[in-house]
C-alpha positions in Angstrom: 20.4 3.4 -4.0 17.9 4.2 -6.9 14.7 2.3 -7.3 12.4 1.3 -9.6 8.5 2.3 -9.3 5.9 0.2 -10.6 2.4 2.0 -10.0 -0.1 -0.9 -11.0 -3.4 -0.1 -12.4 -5.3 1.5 -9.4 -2.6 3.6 -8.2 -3.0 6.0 -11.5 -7.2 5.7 -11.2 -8.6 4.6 -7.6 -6.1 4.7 -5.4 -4.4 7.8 -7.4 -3.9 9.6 -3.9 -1.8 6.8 -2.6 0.6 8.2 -5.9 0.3 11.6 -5.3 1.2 10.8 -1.5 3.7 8.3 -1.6 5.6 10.0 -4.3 5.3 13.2 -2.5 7.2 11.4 0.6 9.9 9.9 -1.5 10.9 13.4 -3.2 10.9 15.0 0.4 12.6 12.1 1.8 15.2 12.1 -1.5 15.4 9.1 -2.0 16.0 8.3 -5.9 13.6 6.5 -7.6 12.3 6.6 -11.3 9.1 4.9 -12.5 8.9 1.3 -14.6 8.9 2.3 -18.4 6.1 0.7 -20.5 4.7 -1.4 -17.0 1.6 -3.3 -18.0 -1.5 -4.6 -15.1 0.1 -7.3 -12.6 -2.7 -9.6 -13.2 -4.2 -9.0 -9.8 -5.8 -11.8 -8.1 -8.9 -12.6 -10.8 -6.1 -13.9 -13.9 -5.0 -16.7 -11.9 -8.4 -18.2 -12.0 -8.4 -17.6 -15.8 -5.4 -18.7 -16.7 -2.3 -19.2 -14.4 0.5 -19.6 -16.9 -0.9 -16.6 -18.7 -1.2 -14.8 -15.4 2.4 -15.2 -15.0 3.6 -14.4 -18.1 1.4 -10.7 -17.7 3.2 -10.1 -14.3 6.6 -11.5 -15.0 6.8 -8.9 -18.1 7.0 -6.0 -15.7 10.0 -8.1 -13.9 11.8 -8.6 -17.0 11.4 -4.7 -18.4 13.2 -4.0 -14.5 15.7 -5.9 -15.5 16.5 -4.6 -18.8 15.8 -0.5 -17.7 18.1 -1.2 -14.8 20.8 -3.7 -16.5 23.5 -1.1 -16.0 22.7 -1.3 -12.4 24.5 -3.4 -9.2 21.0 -3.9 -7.6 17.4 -3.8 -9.1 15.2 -2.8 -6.5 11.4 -2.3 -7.6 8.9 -0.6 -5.1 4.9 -1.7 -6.0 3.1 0.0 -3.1 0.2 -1.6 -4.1 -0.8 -4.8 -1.6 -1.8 -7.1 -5.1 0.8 -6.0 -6.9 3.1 -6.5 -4.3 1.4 -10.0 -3.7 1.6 -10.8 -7.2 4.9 -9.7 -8.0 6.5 -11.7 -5.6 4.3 -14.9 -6.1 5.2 -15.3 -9.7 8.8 -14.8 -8.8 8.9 -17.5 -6.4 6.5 -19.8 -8.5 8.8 -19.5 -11.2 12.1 -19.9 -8.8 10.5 -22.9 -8.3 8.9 -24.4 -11.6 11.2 -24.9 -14.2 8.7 -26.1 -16.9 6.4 -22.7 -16.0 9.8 -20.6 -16.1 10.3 -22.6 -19.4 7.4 -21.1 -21.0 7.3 -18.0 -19.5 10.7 -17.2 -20.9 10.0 -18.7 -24.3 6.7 -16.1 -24.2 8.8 -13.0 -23.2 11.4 -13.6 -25.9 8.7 -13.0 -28.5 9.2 -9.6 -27.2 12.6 -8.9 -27.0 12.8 -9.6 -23.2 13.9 -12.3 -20.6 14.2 -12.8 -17.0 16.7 -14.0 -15.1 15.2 -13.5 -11.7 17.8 -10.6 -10.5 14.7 -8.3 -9.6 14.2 -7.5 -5.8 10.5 -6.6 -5.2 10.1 -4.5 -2.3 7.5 -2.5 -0.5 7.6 0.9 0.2 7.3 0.6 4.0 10.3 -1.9 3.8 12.4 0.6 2.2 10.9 3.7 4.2 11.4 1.5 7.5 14.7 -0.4 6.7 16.4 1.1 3.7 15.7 5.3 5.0 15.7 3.7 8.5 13.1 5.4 11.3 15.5 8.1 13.0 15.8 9.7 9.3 12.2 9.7 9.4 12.0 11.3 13.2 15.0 14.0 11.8 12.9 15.0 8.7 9.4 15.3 10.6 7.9 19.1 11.0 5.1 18.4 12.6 5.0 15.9 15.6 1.4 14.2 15.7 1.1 13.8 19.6 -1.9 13.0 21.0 -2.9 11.4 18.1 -4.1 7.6 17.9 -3.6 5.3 14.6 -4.7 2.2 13.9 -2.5 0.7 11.5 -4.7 -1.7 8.8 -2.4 -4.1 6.4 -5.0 -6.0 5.1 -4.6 -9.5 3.6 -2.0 -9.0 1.3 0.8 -6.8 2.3 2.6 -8.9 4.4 1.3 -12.4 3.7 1.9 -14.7 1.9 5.2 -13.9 1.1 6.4 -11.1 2.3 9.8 -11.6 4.6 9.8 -7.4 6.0 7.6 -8.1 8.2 5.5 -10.8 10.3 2.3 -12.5 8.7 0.4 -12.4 11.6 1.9 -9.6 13.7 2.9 -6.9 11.6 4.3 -4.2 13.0 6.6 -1.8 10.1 3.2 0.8 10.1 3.3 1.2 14.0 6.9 1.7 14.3 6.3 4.4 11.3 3.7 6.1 13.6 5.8 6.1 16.5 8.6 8.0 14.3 6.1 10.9 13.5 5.1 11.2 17.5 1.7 9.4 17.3 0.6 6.6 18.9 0.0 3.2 17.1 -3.5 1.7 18.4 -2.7 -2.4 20.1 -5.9 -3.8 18.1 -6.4 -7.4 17.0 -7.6 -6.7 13.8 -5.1 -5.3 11.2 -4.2 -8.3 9.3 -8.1 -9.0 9.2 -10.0 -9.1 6.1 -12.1 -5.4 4.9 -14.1 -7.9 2.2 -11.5 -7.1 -0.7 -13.9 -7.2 -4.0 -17.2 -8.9 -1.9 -18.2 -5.4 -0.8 -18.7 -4.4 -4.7 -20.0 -8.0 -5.5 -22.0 -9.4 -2.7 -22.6 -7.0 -0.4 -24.0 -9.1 2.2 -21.1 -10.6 2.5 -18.1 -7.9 2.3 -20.4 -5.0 4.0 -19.8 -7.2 7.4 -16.6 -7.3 7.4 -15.7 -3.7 6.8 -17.9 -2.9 9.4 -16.2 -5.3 12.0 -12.6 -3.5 11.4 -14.0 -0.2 11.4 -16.2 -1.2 14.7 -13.4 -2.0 16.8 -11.0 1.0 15.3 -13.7 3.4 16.9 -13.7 1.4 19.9 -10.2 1.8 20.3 -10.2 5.3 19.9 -8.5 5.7 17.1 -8.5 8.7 15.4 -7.7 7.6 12.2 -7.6 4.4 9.9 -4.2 4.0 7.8 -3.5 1.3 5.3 -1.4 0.4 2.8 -3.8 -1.2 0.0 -5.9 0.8 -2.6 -9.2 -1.6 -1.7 -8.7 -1.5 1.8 -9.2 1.9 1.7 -11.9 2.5 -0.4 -13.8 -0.3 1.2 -13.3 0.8 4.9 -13.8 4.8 3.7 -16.3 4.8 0.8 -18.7 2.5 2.4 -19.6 4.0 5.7 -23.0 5.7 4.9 -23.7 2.3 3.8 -22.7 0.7 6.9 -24.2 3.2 9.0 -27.6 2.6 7.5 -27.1 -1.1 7.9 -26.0 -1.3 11.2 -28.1 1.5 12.8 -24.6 3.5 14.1 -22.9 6.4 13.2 -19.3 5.7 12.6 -17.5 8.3 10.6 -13.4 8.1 11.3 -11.0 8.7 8.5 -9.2 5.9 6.5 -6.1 7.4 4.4 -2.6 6.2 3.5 0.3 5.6 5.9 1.9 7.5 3.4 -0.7 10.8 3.4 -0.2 10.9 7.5 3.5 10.7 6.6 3.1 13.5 4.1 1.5 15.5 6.6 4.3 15.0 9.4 6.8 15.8 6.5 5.3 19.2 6.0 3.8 18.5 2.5 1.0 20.1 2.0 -2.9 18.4 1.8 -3.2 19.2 -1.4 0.0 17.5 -2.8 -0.9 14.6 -0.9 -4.4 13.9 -2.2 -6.0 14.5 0.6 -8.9 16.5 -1.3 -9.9 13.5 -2.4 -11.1 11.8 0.5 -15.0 11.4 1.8 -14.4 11.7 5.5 -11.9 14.3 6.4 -9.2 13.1 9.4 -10.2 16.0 11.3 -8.2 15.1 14.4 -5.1 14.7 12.2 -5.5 18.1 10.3 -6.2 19.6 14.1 -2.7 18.4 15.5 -0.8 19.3 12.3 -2.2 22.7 12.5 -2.4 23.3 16.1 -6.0 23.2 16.8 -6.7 24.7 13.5 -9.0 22.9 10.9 -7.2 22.2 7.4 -9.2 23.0 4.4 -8.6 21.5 1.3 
């Protein structure tokens, strides 16, 4: 099967790792895949308080340009790795399954630009089709370096599996921790990784987000873990970037490593830091880089 890849906006600036990772896995992995031509911002969460039929419109045009780059295909499959992407993507498909006077105007809106939508697109995430699609005892085949010993706690967030999501469950999510298993690491039980990390309250009122960042990486270290993965752009700049700040807040000394599932993937695959962004991180996953290399600390 060939996909579709739509980056959204923070994959190519903040979250540009989670590109250089994730697209590093999928080339390993082969699995076909070519990016969304001409793909414009998904709205995020902040146009819906705007304007919601607007907000729609923005997001359904990247739906509608699947459609017609893949028209000569059996299935359009479309992979947006980002969690508000992924969110948004698939509420304004089933808003506008559901609203015939919004569909109405949405389509009236996109043929001003030569498009339409006929709701044909299948918006997936790239842990459903790494999980389900590649399936797990590809993943265990392709993996060169086993991570035993070391202990993950796998962070979704808010968005990536709720509201709307059907590869997984809302509340109990578990695609991440079956990923870790596949690469010979241990997934951490922790109540936690559907919790939220304070999303854009950390940058606005930090009061308010700082808290809650703190509270996810709290019990992580309490676990054990060794390292942090997610699978949302904010997540991990919230629970990473903003540790000297909680540390000076909270009078501790936290310091564990937040990275993609998709960089720990990378790793287990044999690619190398470098392709997988890793130089971009603050806090170096020391106890990953040791296990991949035998005891040996990875510079990048």
């Amino acid at each position: 099967m060939r996909y579709l890849y739509y980056p959204g906006c923070s994959l190519k600036c903040t979250g540009r790792s989670y590109e250089e990772s994730l697209l590093a896995v999928l080339k390993a992995l082969k699995i076909d895949f070519v990016e969304l031509n001409d793909w414009n911002c998904c709205g995020a969460t902040a146009y819906m308080a705007v304007d919601e039929s607007k907000a729609f419109a923005i997001a359904s045009r990247n739906l509608a340009l699947a459609e017609e780059q893949f028209k000569n295909e059996k299935e359009i499959h479309i992979i947006a790795p980002c969690s508000a992407c992924y969110m948004v993507l698939l509420k304004t498909q089933n808003y506008l399954a559901h609203n015939a006077g919004e569909m109405k105007k949405i389509q009236s809106a996109l043929k001003e630009s030569g498009l339409s939508y006929e709701g044909k697109v299948k918006i997936r995430h790239p842990l459903d089709v790494l999980v389900n699609d590649f399936g797990l005892k590809e993943i265990t085949k392709a993996v060169k370096h086993h991570l035993k010993g070391i202990k993950v706690a796998s962070y979704y967030g808010c968005q990536t599996v709720r509201p709307l999501a059907t590869f997984d469950d809302a509340r109990e999510p578990v695609s991440m921790d079956e990923l870790v298993r596949a690469i010979g690491a241990e997934p951490v039980d922790w109540p936690l990784k559907t919790r939220c990390c304070g999303a854009s309250l950390t940058g606005i009122i930090e009061q308010v987000g700082l808290p809650l960042s703190y509270i996810i990486l709290h019990e992580a270290a309490k676990r054990r873990a060794d390292v942090v993965i997610t699978a949302c752009p904010l997540c991990q700049f919230n629970l990473e970037c903003y540790q000297t700040e909680i540390n000076k807040n909270y009078q501790n000394d936290l310091r564990i490593g937040v990275i993609y599932f998709s960089q720990l993937l990378g790793l287990a695959l044999g690619i190398s830091p470098k392709e997988l962004g890793m130089q971009r991180l603050f806090v170096k996953p020391e106890g990953v880089y040791k296990a991949v290399k035998g005891g040996e600390t990875v510079y990048v």
